[in-house]
C-alpha angles and dihedrals in degrees: 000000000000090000085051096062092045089054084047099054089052098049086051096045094057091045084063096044088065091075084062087077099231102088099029099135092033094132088062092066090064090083136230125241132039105236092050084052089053102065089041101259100306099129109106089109095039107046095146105160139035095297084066084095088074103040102032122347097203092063094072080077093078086059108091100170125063110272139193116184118194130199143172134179145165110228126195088023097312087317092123130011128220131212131191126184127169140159133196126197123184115215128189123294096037100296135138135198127195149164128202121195114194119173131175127204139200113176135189097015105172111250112201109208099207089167079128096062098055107113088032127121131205095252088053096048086044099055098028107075088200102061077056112132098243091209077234120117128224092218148325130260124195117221125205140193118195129174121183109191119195108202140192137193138185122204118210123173115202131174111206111214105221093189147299091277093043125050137246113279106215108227123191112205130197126186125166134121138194143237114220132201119202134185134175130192117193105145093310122037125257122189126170135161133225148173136216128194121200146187140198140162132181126204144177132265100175092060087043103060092018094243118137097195088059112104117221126267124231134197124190124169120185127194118208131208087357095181103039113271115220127195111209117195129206093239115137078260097051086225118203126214113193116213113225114251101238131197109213115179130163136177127208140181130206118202108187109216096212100180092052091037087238130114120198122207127198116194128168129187141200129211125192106182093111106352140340118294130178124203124199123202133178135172142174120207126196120207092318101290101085152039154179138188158189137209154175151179149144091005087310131116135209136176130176146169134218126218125194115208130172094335089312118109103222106206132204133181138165120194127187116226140168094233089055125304120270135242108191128186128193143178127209121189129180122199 
């Protein structure tokens, strides 16, 4: 119990940082999706499925059937729990839609009502037992944090012609961004709205070097909140936040096993919002019905598996943290 309310006091503590400004999108920095936690956050060059919205919005381009993707996890020792919902839908001429829905809760935090101890002085609460704080609070509030990103990504495909006496290089390009909608409700009501823009391109390495063994290298950079993204609350003030603009870029590399039907790849990433933090992600996948993989970041370490069962991809991460360690469970299904 006693380590509860200490996991308590720093979750809130970090909620009320966010009117400091800033933090003010700090939520956001949890992560959506279970596959990108896995490997520790280092998925802004693979952002192959619908949680691409979040990481890299031009990667929902590579997705050319319709796809939900489903998650649920307990945060700060079951403390909060965190949703994530998106779906991705291609459309002709190399185009895809989406819309990721991520929301984080925190129920039943304590609220103290000391109306009765306005006009007091220290030496009056100290000396009268009955302007005492009871340590019992006169009721409980919920606060939530919800983002809905709407995202969009072009596909086009390019072969630069390095010379007669060379040979054409094939490029996939992916460009797309996102407009996001926030709002947080923590007593009073804060909205704001923001856009990312992203990039991302995929080439070759076995036409490059003529090897037909080589996998193939892949860059994706994402800025977020490339306009400055304010959260105005509905205090008597109207207070602002301003979320930080962020550069977020990764680079990964597959290298198909063909005589064990596997393929490794092996991504890292780079933010820039506060400081500079690297995340490194690995994975090894086997024939396409199962994987395992590997993460870290920020002096915390993650690891995860895929299933897949009957069409639909089971997913499974578990992610260290200060704050209490995550278990985070996810669904992906193609139609």
């Amino acid at each position: 119990m006693k380590i509860k309310l200490i996991v308590l006091i720093l979750a809130l503590t970090v909620s009320y940082n966010l009117f400091a400004g800033r933090y003010a999108g700090d939520f956001m920095s949890i992560g959506a999706g279970v596959r990108a936690l896995g490997m520790g956050g280092a998925y802004a060059s693979v952002a192959e499925d619908g949680t691409a919205m979040y990481w890299n919005a031009a990667g929902i381009g590579q997705i050319r059937h319709p796809e939900i993707t489903m998650m649920h996890a307990y945060l700060y020792n079951g403390l909060a729990s965190y949703d994530n919902l998106s779906y991705a839908q291609p459309l002709p001429n190399e185009v895809t839609i989406g819309i990721n829905w991520v929301r984080l809760t925190i129920d039943k935090i304590p609220q103290f009502d000391e109306k009765y101890l306005v006009g007091t002085n220290v030496d009056q609460r100290s000396a009268d037992w009955d302007l005492h704080l009871p340590g019992t609070p006169d009721g409980n509030f919920t606060s939530l944090d919800d983002l809905v990103q709407v995202a969009f990504s072009k596909h086009v495909f390019y072969k630069a012609n390095m010379g007669w006496q060379f040979f054409e290089i094939p490029f996939d390009f992916y460009f797309g961004g996102n407009v996001k909608f926030i709002k947080r409700q923590l007593q009073y009501n804060g909205t704001g709205t923001g856009f990312d823009l992203s990039f991302m391109t995929t080439t070759d390495l076995a036409v490059i070097f003529d090897q037909e063994w080589m996998g193939k290298l892949n860059f994706g950079i994402n800025f977020q909140d490339v306009s400055g993204t304010d959260i105005t609350w509905d205090t008597p003030s109207n207070h602002k936040d301003q979320i930080l603009f962020n550069t977020k870029w990764g680079l990964s590399g597959t290298q198909p096993l063909p005589f064990i039907k596997s393929q490794i790849l092996l991504a890292i990433d780079t933010d820039y919002a506060y400081q500079i933090v690297r995340h490194y992600g690995a994975e090894f996948q086997y024939h396409k019905l199962a994987t395992l993989r590997f993460g870290y970041y920020d002096h915390n370490f993650s690891t995860g598996t895929t299933f897949k069962l009957y069409g639909f991809n089971v997913d499974y991460a578990f992610i260290t943290n200060p704050l209490g360690s995550t278990n985070r469970i996810g669904l992906r299904f193609n139609f």
